[in-house]
N, CA, C and O atoms as CSV, one atom per row, in Angstrom:
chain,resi,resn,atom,element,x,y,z
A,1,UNK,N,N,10.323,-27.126,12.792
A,1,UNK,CA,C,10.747,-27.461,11.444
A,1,UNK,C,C,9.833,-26.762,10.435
A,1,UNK,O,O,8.612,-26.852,10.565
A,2,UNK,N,N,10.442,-25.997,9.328
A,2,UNK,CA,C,9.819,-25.262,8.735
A,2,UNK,C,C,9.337,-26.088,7.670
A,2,UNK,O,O,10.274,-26.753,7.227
A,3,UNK,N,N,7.964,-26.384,6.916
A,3,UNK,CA,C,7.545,-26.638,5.885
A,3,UNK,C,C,7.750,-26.424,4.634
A,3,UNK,O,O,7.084,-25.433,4.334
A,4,UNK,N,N,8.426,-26.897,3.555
A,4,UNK,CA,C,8.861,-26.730,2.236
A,4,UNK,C,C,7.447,-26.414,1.228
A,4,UNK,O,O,6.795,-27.454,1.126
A,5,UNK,N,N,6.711,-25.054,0.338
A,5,UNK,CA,C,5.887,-25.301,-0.449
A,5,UNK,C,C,6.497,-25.621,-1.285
A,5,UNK,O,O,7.676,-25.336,-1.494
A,6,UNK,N,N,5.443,-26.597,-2.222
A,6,UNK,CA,C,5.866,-27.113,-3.329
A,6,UNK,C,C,5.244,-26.174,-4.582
A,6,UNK,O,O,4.058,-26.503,-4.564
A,7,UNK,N,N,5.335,-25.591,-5.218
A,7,UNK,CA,C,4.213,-24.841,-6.148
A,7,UNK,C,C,3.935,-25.802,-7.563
A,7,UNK,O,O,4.734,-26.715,-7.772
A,8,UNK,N,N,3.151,-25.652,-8.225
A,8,UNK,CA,C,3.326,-26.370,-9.799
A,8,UNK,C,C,4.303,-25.600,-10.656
A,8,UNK,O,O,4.822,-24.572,-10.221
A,9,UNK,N,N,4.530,-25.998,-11.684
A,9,UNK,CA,C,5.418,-25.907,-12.382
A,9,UNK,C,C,5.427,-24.740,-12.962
A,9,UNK,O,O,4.386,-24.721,-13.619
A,10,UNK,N,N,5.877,-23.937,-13.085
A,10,UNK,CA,C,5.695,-22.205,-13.412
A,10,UNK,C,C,5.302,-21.140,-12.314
A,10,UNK,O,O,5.405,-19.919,-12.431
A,11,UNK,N,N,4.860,-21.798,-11.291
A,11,UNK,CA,C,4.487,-20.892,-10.233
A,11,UNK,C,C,5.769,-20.795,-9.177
A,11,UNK,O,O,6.565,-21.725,-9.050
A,12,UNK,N,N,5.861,-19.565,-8.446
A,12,UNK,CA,C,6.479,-19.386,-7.333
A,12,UNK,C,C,5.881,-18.749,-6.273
A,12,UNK,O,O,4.689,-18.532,-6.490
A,13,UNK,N,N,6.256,-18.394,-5.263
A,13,UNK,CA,C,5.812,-17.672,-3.900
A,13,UNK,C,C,5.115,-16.318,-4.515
A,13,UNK,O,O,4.000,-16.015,-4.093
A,14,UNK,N,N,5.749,-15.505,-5.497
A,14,UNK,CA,C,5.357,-14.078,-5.955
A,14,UNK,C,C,3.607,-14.428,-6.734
A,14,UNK,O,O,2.458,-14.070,-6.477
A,15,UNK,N,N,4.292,-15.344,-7.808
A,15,UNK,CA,C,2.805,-15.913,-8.710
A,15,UNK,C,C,1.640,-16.016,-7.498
A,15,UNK,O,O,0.556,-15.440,-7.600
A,16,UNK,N,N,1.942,-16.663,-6.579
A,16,UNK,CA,C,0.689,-16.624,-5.605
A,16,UNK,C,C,0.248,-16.159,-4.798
A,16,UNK,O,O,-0.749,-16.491,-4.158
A,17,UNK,N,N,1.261,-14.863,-4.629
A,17,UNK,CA,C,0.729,-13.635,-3.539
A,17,UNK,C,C,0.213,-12.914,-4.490
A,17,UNK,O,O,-0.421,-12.008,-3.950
A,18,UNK,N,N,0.137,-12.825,-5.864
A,18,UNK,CA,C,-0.166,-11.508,-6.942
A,18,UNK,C,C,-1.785,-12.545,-7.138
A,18,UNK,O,O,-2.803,-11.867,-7.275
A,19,UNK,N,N,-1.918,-13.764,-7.143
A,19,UNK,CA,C,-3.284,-14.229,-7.200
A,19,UNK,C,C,-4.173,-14.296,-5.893
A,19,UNK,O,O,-5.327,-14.704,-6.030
A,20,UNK,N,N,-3.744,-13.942,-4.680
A,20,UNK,CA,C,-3.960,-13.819,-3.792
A,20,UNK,C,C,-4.470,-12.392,-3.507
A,20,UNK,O,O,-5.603,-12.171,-3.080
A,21,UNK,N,N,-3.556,-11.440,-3.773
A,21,UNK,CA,C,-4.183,-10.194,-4.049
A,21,UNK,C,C,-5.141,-9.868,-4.942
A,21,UNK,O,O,-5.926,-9.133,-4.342
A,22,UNK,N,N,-5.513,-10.030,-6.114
A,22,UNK,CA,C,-6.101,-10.159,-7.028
A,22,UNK,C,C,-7.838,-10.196,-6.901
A,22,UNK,O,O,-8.846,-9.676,-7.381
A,23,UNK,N,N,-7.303,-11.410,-5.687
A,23,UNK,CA,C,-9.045,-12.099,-5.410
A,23,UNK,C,C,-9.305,-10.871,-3.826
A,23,UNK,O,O,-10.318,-10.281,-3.450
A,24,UNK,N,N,-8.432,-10.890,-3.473
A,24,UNK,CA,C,-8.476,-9.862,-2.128
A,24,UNK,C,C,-9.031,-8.703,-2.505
A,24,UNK,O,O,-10.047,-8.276,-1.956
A,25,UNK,N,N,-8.336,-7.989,-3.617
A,25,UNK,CA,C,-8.785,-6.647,-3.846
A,25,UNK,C,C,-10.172,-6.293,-4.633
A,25,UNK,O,O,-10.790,-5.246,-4.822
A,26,UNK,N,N,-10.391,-7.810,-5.043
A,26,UNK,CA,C,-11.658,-7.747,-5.999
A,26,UNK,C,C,-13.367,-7.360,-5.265
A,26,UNK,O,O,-13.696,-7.863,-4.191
A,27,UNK,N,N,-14.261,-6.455,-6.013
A,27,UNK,CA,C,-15.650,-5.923,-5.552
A,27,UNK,C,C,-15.981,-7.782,-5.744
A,27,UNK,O,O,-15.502,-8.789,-6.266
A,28,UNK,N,N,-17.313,-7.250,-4.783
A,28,UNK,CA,C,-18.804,-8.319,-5.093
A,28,UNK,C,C,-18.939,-8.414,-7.091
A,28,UNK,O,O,-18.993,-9.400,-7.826
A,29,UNK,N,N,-18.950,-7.389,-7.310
A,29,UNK,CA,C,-19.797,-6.906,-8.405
A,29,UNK,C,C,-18.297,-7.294,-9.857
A,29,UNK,O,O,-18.445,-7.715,-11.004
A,30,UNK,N,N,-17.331,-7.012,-9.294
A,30,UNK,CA,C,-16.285,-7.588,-10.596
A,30,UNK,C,C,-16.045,-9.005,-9.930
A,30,UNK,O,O,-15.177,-9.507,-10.645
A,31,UNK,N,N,-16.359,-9.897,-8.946
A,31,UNK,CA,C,-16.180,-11.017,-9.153
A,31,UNK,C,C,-17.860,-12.050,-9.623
A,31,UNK,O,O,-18.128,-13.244,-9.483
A,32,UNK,N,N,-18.607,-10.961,-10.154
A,32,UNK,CA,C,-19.978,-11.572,-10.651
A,32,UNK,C,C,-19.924,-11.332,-12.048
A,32,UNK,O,O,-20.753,-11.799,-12.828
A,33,UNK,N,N,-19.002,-10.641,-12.371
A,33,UNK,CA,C,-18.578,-9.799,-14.045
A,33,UNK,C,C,-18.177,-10.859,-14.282
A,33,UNK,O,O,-18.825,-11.433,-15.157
A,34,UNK,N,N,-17.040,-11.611,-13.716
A,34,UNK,CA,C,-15.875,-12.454,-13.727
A,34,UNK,C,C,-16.128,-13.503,-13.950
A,34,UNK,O,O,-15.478,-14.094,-14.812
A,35,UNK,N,N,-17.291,-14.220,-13.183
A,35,UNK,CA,C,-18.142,-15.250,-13.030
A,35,UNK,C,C,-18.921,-15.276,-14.487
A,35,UNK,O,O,-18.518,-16.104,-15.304
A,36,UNK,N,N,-19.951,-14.463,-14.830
A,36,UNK,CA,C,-20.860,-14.353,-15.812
A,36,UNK,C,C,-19.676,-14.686,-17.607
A,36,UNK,O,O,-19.857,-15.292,-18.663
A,37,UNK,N,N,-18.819,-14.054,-17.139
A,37,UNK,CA,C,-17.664,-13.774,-18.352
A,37,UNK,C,C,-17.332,-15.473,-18.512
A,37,UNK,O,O,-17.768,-16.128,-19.459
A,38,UNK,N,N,-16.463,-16.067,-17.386
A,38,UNK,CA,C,-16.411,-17.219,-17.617
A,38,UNK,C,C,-17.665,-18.438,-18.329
A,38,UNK,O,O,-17.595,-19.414,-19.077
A,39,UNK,N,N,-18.753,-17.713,-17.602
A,39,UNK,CA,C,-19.623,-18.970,-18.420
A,39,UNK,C,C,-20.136,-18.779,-19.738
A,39,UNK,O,O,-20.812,-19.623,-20.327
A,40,UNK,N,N,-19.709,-17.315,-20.341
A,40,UNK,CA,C,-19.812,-17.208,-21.628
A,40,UNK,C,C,-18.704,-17.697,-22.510
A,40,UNK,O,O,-18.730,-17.184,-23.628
A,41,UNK,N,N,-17.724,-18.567,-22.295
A,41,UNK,CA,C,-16.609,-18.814,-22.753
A,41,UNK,C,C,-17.207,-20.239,-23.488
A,41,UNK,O,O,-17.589,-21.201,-22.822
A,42,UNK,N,N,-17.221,-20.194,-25.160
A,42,UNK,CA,C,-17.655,-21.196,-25.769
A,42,UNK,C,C,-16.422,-22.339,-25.767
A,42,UNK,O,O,-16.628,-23.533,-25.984
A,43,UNK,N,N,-15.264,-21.829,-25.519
A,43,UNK,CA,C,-14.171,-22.970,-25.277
A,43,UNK,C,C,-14.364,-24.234,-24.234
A,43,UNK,O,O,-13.624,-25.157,-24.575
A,44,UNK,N,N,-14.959,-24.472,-23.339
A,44,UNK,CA,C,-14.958,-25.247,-22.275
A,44,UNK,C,C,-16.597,-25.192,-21.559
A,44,UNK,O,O,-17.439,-24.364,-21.908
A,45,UNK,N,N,-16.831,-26.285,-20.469
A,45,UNK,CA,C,-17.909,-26.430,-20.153
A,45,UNK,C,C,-17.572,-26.445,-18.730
A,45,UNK,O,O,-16.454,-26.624,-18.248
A,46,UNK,N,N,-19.113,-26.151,-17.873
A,46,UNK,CA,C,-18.735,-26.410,-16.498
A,46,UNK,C,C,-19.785,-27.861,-16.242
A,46,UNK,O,O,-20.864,-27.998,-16.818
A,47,UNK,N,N,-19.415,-28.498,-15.621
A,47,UNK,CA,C,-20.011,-30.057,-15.162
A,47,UNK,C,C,-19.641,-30.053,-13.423
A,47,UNK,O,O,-19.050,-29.280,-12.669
A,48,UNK,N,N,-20.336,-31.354,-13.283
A,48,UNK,CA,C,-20.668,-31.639,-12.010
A,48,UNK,C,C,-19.757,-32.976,-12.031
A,48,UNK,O,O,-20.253,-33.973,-12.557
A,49,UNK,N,N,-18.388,-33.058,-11.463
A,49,UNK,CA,C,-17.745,-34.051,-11.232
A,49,UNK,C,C,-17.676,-34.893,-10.083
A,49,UNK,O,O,-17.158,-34.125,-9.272
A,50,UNK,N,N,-17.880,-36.082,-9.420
A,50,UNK,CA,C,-17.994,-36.812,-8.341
A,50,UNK,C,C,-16.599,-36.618,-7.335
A,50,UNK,O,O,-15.514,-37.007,-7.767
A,51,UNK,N,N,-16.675,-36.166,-6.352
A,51,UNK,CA,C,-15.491,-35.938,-5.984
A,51,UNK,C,C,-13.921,-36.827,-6.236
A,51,UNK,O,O,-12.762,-36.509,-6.500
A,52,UNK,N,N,-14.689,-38.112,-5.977
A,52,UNK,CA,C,-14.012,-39.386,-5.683
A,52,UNK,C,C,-12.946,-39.380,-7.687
A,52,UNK,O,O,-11.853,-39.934,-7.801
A,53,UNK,N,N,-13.552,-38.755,-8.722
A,53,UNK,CA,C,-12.953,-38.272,-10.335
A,53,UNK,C,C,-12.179,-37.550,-9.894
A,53,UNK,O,O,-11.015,-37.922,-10.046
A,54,UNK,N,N,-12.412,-36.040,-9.060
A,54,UNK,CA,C,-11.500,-35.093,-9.733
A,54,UNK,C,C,-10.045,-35.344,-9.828
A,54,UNK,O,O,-9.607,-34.609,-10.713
A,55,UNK,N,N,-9.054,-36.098,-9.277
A,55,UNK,CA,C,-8.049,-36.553,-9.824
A,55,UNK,C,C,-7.619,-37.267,-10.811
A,55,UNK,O,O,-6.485,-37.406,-11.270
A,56,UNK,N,N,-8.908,-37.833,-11.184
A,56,UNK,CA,C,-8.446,-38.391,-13.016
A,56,UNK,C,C,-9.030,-37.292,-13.858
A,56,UNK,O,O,-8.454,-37.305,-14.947
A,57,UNK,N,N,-9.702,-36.591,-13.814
A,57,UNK,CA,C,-9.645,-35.358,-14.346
A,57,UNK,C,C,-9.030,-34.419,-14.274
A,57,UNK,O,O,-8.997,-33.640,-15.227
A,58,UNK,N,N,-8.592,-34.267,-13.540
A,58,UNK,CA,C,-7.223,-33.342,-13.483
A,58,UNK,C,C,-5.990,-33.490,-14.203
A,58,UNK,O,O,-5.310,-32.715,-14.876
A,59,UNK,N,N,-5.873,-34.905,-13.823
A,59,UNK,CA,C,-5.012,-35.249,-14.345
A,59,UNK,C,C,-4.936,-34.933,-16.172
A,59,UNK,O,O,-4.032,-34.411,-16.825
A,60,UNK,N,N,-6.635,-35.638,-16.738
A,60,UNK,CA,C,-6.812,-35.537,-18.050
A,60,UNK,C,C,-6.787,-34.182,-18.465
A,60,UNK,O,O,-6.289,-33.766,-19.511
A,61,UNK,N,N,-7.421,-33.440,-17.482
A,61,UNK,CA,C,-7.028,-31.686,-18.077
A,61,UNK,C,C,-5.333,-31.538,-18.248
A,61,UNK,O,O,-4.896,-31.090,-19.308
A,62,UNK,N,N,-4.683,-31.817,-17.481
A,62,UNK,CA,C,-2.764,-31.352,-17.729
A,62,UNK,C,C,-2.253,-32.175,-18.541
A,62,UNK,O,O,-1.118,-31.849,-18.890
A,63,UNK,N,N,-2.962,-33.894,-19.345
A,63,UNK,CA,C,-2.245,-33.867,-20.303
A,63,UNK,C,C,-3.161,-33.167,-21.256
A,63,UNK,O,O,-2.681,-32.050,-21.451
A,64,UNK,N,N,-3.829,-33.262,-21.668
A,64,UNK,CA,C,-4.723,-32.671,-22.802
A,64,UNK,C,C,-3.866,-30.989,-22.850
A,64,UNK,O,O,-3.603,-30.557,-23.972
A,65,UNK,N,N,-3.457,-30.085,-21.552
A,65,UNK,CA,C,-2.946,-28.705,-21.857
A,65,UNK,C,C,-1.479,-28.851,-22.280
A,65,UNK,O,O,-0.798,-28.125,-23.004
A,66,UNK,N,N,-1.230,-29.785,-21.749
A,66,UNK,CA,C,0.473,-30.201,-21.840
A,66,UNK,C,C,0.780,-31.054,-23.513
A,66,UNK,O,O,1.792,-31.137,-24.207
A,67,UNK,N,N,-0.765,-31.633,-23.697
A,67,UNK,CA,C,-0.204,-31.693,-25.559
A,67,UNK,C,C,-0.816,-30.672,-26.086
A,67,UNK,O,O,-0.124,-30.290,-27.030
A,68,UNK,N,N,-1.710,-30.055,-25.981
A,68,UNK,CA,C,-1.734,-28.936,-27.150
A,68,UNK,C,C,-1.266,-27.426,-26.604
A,68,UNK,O,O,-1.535,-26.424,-27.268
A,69,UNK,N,N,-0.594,-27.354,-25.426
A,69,UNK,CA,C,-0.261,-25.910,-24.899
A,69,UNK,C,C,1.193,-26.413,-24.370
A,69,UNK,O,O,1.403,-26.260,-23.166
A,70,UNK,N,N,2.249,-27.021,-25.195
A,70,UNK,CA,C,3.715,-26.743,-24.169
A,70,UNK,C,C,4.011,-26.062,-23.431
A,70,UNK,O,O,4.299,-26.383,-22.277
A,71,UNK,N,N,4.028,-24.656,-23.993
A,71,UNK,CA,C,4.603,-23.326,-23.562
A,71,UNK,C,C,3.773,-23.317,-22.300
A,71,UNK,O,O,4.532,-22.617,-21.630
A,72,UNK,N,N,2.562,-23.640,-21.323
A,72,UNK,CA,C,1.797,-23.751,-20.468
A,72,UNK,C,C,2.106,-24.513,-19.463
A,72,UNK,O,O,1.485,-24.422,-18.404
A,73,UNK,N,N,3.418,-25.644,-19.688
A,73,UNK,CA,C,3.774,-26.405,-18.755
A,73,UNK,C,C,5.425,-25.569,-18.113
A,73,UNK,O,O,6.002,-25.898,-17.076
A,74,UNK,N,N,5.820,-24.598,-18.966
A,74,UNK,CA,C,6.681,-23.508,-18.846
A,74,UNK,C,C,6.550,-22.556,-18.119
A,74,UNK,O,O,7.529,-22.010,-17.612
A,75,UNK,N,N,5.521,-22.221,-17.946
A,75,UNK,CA,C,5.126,-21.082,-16.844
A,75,UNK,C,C,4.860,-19.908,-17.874
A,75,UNK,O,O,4.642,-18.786,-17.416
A,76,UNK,N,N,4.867,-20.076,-19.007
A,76,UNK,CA,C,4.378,-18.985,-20.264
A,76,UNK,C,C,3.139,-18.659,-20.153
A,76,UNK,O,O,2.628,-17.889,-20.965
């Protein structure tokens, strides 16, 4: 019996072979660019969440993107 994926909402099979490749094709050295870039991003913070949270945080991240980013729950 074959397994059904489920993807989130905007994603399909293609969306996640093109992010799949992405990270595949990437150097040491552009995924430390990549890294460094992200933590210069004054929009957001990185924290240390208890495992046993990350589903109420998650959760609070998709409504918080889903009220101020619609077009984001679209696959835009």
């Amino acid at each position: 019996m074959k397994i059904k994926n489920e993807f989130p909402s905007g994603w399909d099979e293609k969306r996640v072979q093109s992010v799949i490749a992405y990270y595949d094709q990437q150097t040491e050295d552009e995924a430390v660019a990549e890294a460094e870039e992200a933590l210069q991003n004054e929009s957001s913070v990185l924290i240390e969440v208890p495992m046993e949270l990350v589903p109420a945080v998650r959760e609070l991240i998709a409504k918080h993107t889903a009220k101020n980013h619609p077009q984001a729950e679209q696959g835009a």
